[in-house]
N, C-alpha and C positions, 0 to 999 in steps of 0.2 A: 077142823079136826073131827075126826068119825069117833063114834061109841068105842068102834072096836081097836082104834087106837088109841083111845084114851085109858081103856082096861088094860093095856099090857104096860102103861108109866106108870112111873110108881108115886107112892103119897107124897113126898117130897120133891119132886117136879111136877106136881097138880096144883101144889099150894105154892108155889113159884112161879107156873105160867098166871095163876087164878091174881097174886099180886101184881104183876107186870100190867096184866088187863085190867085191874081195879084203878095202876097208875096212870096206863094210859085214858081212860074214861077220865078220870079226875081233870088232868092235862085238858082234854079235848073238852067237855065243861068248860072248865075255866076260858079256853079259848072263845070257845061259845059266847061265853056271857060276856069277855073285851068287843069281841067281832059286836054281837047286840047293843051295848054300851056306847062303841062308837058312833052305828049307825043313829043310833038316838040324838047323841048328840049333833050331828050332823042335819038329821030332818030338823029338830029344833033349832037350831043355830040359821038355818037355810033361808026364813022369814027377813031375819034382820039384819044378814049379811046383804039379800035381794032390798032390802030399801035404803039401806045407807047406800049403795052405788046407785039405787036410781035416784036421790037426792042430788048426786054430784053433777 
């Protein structure tokens, strides 16, 4: 959205899109840090899943 369309909304739909994008940010964070989380878990995990099958 441009300057000059954000001058003609009014205060009560600024602080409404400004919520909406506060929850989406939060959301996309959060997703951030499962997506991070997993791969972590997966690199570490990666080691000793690779020697228990090369034992068999």
């Amino acid at each position: 959205m441009r300057e000059s369309e954000l001058a003609v909304i009014g205060d009560a739909e600024l602080v409404e899109e400004l919520s909406m994008l506060t929850t989406q940010t939060a959301r996309m964070r959060s997703r951030m840090a499962d997506i991070m989380a997993e791969l972590e878990r997966r690199r570490c995990g990666r080691p000793a899943q690779h020697a228990a099958s090369a034992r068999r």
